[in-house]
C-alpha positions in Angstrom: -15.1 125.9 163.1 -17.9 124.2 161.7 -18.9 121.0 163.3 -21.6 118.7 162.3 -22.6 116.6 164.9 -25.8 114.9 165.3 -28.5 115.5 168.1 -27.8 111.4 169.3 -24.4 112.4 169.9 -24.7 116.3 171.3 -27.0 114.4 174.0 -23.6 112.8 175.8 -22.2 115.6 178.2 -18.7 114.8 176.9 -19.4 115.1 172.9 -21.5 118.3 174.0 -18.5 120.3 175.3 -16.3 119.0 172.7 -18.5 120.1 170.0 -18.2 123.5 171.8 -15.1 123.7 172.1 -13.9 122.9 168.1 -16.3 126.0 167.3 -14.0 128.3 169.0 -11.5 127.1 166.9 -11.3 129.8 163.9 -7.9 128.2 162.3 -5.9 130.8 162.9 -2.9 128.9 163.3 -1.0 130.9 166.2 -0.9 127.9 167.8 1.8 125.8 165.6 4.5 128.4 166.5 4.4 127.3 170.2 3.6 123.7 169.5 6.8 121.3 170.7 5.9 118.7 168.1 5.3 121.2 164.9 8.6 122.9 166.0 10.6 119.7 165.6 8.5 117.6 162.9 7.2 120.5 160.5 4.5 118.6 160.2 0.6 120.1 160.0 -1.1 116.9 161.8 1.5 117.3 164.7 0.4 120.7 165.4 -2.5 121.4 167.6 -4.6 123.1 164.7 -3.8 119.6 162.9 -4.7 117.5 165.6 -8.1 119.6 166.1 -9.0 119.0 162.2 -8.0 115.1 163.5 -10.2 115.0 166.4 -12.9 116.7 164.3 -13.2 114.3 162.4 -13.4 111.3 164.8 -15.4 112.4 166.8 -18.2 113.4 164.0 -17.7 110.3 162.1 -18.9 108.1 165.5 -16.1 105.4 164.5 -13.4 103.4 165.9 -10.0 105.9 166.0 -7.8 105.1 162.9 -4.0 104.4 163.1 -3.2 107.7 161.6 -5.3 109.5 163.9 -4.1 107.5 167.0 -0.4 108.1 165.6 -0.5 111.8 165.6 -2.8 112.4 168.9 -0.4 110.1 171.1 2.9 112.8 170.0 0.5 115.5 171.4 2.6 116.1 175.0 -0.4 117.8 176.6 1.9 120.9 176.9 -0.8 123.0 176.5 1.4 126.0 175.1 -1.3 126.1 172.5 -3.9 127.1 175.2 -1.6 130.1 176.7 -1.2 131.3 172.7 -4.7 130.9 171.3 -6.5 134.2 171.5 -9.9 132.3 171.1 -10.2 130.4 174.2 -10.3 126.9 172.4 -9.8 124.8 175.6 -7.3 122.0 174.3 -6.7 120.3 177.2 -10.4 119.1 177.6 -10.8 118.2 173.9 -7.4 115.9 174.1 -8.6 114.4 177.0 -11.6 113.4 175.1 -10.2 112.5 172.6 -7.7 109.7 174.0 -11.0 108.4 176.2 -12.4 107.6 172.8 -9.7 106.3 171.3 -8.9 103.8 174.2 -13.1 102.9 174.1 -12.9 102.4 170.5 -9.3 101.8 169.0 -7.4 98.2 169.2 -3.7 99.0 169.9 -1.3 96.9 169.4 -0.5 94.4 171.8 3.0 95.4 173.1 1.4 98.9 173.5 -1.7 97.8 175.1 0.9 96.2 177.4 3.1 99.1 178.3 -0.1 101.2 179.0 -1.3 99.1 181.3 2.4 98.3 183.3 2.1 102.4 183.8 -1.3 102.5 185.1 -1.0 99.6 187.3 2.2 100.9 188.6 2.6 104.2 188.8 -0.3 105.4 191.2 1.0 102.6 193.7 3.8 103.8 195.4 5.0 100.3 197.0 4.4 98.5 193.4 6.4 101.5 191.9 9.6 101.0 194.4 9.1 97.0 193.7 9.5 97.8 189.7 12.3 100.2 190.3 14.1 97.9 192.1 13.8 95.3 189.4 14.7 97.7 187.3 18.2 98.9 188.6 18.7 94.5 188.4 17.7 94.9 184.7 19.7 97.8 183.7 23.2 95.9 182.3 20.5 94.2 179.4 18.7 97.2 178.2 20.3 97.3 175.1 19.0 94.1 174.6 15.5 95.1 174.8 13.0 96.9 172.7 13.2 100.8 172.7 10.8 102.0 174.9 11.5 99.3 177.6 15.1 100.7 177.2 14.1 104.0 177.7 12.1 103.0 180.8 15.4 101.6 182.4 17.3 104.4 181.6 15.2 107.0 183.7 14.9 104.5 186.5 17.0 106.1 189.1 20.7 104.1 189.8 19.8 104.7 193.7 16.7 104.8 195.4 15.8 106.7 198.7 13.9 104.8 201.4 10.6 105.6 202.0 10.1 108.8 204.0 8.3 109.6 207.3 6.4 112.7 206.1 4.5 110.2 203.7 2.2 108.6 206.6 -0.9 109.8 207.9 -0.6 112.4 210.2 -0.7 116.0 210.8 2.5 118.0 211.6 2.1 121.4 213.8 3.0 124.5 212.3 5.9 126.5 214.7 4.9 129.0 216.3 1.3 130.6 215.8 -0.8 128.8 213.5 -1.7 131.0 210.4 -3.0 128.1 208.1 -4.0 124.5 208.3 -3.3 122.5 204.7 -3.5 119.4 203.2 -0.4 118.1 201.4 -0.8 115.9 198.1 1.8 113.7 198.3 2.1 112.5 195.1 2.6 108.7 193.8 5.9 108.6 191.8 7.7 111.3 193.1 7.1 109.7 197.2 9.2 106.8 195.6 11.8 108.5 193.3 12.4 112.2 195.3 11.6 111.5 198.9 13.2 114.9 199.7 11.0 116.9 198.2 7.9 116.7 200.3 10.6 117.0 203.2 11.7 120.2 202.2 7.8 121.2 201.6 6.9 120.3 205.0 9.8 122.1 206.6 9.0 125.0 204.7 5.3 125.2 205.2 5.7 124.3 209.1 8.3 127.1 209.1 5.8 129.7 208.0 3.5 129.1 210.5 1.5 126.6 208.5 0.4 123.2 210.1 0.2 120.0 207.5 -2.2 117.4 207.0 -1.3 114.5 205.3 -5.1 112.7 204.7 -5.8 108.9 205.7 -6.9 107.3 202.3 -5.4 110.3 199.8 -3.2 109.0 196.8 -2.4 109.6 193.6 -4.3 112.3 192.1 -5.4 110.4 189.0 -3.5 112.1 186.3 -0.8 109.7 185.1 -3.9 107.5 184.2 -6.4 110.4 183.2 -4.6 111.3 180.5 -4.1 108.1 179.3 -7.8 108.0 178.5 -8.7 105.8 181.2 -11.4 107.9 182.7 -12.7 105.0 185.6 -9.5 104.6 187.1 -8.7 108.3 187.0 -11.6 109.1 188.9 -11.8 106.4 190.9 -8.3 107.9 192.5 -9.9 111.6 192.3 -13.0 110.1 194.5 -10.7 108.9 197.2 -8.8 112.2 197.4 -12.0 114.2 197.8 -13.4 112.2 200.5 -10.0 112.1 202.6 -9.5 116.0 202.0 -13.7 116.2 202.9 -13.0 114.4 206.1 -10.3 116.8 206.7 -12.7 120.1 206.2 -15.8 118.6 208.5 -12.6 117.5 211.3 -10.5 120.7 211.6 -11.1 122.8 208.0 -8.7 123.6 205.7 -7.1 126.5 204.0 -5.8 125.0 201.0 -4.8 121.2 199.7 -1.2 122.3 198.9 0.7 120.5 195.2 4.1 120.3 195.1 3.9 118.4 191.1 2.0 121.0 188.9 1.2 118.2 186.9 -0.9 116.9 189.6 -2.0 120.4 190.5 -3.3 121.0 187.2 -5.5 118.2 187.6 -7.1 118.4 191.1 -7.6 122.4 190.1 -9.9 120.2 187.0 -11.5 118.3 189.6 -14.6 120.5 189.2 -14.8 119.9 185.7 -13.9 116.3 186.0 -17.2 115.7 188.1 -19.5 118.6 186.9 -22.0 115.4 185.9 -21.6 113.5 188.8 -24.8 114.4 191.1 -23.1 113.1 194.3 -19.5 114.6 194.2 -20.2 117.6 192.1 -20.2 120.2 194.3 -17.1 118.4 196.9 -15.0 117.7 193.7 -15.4 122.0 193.0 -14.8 122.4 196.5 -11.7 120.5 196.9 -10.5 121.9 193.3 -11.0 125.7 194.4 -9.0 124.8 198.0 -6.2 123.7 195.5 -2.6 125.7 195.3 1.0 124.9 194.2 2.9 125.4 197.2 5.0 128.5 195.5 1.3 130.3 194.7 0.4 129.5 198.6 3.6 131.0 199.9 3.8 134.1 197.2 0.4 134.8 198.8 1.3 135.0 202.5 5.1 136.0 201.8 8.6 134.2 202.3 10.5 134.9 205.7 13.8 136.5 204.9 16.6 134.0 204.0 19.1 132.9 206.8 22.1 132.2 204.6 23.5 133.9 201.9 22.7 133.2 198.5 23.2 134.8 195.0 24.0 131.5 193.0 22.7 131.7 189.2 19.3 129.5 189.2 18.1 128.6 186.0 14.3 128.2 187.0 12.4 125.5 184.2 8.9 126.6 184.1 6.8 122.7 183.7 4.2 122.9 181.1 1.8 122.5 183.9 2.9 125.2 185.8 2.7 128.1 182.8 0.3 126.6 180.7 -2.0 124.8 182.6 -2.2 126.6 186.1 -0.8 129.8 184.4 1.9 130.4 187.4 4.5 132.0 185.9 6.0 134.8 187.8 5.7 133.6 191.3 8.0 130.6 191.5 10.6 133.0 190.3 9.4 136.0 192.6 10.1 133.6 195.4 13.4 132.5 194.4 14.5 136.1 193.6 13.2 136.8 196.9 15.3 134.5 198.6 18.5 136.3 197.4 19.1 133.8 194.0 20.1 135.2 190.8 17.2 134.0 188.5 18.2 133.2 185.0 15.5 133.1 182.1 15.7 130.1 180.1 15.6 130.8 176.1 12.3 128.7 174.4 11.2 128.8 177.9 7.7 127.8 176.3 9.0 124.7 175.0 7.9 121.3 176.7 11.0 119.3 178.3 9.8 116.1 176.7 8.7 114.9 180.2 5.0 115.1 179.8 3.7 112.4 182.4 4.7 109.2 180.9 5.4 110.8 177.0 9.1 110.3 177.8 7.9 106.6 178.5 5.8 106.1 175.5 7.4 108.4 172.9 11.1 107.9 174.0 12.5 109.4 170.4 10.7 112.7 170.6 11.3 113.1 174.6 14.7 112.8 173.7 14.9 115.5 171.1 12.8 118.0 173.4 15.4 116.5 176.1 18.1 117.9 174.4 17.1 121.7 173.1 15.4 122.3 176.3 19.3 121.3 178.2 21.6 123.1 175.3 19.0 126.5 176.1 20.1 125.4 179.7 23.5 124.9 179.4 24.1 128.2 177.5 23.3 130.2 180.9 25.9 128.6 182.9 23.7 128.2 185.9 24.8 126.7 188.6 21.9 125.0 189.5 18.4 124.4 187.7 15.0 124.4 189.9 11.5 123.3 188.6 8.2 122.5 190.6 7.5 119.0 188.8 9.3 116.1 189.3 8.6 114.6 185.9 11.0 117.4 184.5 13.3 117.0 187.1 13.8 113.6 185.8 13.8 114.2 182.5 16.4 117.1 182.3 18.7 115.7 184.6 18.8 113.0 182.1 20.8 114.8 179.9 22.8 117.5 181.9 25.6 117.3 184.6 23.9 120.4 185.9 22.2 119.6 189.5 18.2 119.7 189.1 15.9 120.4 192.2 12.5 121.2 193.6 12.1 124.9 193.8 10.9 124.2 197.7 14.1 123.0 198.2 15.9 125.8 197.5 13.3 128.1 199.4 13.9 125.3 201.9 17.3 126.0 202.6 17.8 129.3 202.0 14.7 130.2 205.0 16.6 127.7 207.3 16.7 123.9 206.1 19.5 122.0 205.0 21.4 122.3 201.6 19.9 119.9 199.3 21.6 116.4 199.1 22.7 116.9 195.4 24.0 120.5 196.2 26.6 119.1 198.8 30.5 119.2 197.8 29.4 120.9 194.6 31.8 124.3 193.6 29.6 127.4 194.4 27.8 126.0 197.4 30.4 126.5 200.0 29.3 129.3 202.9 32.8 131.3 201.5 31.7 130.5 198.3 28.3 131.9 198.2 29.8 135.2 200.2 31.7 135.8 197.4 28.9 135.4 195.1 26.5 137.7 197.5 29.2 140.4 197.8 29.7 140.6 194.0 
């Protein structure tokens, strides 16, 4: 693509790499078949091609972000199918990201938006606030009708019961059993510490188990995505800083092995921490450090192995691959590997490319689209009859089990019980779970 940028604006590092990036872009149009948004609207300036033209155009002009431009960048999900189909190289996600910074430097939204935006960011990455709002929340629920669509849609994913907080959360390192083979940090997360308490349980069991011991840093938090991709570029790396000095502290105290993800989403963004900082004289070279050490826990564990399961299994899994996990870490066949490899029957979900609707806070800010991706992504589901649907982000865990009856967990969970930890809470008294039942499954 040709761009026409001037040398005032090629001298700011961000404009620099966007530039390079929309001249990789040779219009080819691959991308729109993969794109969640063209595939339900039809339209050109919802595709990622589109939004590239869109961004072009912005960015060249040196003006504040028009409403039509803002309209059709805020549908983009961040999926990044786009980036797994183009066969130039045209690295989306950094251009996106760029693109919302400037919008949110130069664009006046409207204030009931402006609003919203900032309820997530302030709320979000704070566990304790989150739990507050949540709690308000499930008081609030009985009036959503009353209230204006996207609030409505914020109720309606709150969760009706909320798990306490969780002692694997706190400081601390916990010892591996047996021989020591690795020492890791664990990224806890922000929301899902509040909403999903069990899955950094089953994590821990399951790394400990393998002879890995755990560090949960003093001072790390939320990894900075929920507000990164918002455009807000200070408070996203304000959070990134604090994580690389905790997990820093961590390498000069006892080193580390890997800082272990258990929410692509947030994996796909420590992995960027390089790139996030690649200007930043003092945390250049800690931020590529800390982003090389990073792993989701299924890549750590198809590296060193999975013991051999302790119960029978040999239920039908339908395994969700996030858009974080397949596009943007490209970790596709080891989450299944491992669940195969724990005895489960792993089912293939049809438009497995397709986003969930999930996308960080989309579902939050584009509740009408979230719902429509909501629903194809659980009919594809439903059609395999699973018994049980496992994904590595808890942002699609949400979202899916918003729409289906079917029982949606952590894959860790699931490697969690089958290598010797306790069936998953939302597994109990279900039909299929049974020890005679899942004999009968094995010995079919």
């Amino acid at each position: 693509m040709q761009t026409n940028f001037t040398l005032a604006q090629l001298a700011d590092p961000e404009m620099r790499e966007s530039e390079q990036i929309l001249r990789r872009c040779v219009h080819c149009g691959f991308c729109t078949a993969t794109c969640p948004t063209y595939v339900l609207l039809g339209d050109e300036l919802d595709s990622p091609r589109g939004r590239i033209y869109q961004i072009k155009d912005m960015l060249e002009g040196g003006k504040p972000a028009p409403d039509s431009v803002v309209k059709h960048l805020d549908r983009c999900l961040s999926c990044l199918s786009c980036m797994t189909t183009c066969p130039s190289g045209v690295h989306y996600m950094h251009l996106i990201d760029h693109a919302r910074a400037y919008i949110e430097e130069t664009h006046a939204r409207p204030l009931p938006d402006r609003l919203q935006r900032l309820m997530l960011r302030i709320l979000l990455p704070r566990p304790w606030l989150f739990r507050m709002a949540l709690i308000g929340a499930q008081a609030a629920r009985p009036f959503r009708r009353l209230l204006p669509t996207r609030l409505a849609a914020m109720l309606e994913l709150a969760p009706r019961r909320l798990p306490g907080p969780s002692a694997v959360d706190r400081p601390q390192t916990i010892p591996a059993e047996g021989q020591r083979r690795m020492r890791v940090a664990l990224l806890n997360g922000c929301a899902q510490q509040v909403l999903n308490t069990a899955i950094n349980e089953a994590t821990v069991r399951l790394l400990t188990r393998h002879g890995i011991e755990v560090v949960v840093a003093e001072g790390a938090g939320c990894c900075g995505a929920i507000t990164h991709h918002m455009g807000d570029g200070q408070g996203s790396h304000a959070m990134a800083r604090r994580n690389i000095d905790a997990w820093t502290r961590e390498i000069e105290r006892g080193g580390l092995d890997a800082v272990v993800i258990n929410a692509s989403g947030c994996g796909t963004t420590v992995k960027d921490y390089g790139h996030m900082f690649r200007e930043d004289a003092a945390y250049a070279a800690k931020a590529a450090r800390i982003a090389g050490l990073a792993k989701d826990v299924t890549e750590l564990l198809a590296g060193i192995g999975l013991k051999e399961p302790v119960v029978l299994t040999g239920q039908v899994v339908a395994y969700h691959a996030a858009c974080s996990m397949q596009h943007g870490q490209r970790l596709r066949t080891q989450p299944k590997a491992l669940l195969q490899a724990a005895g489960f029957k792993v089912a293939e979900i049809p438009e497995g490319h397709l986003c969930c609707g999930s996308a960080g806070t989309y579902n939050l800010l584009q509740p009408v689209i979230a719902g429509q991706l909501r629903d194809r992504k659980v009919r594809n589901i439903e059609s395999l009859s699973p018994q049980v649907v496992a994904t590595g982000n808890i942002g699609c865990m949400t979202q899916i089990a918003s729409g289906t009856e079917i029982p949606v967990i952590h894959t860790v969970e699931l490697l969690d019980w089958a290598t010797g930890g306790p069936l998953p809470a939302e597994l109990q008294g279900r039909a299929g779970w049974s020890a005679p039942a899942v004999q009968a499954a094995a010995a079919e």
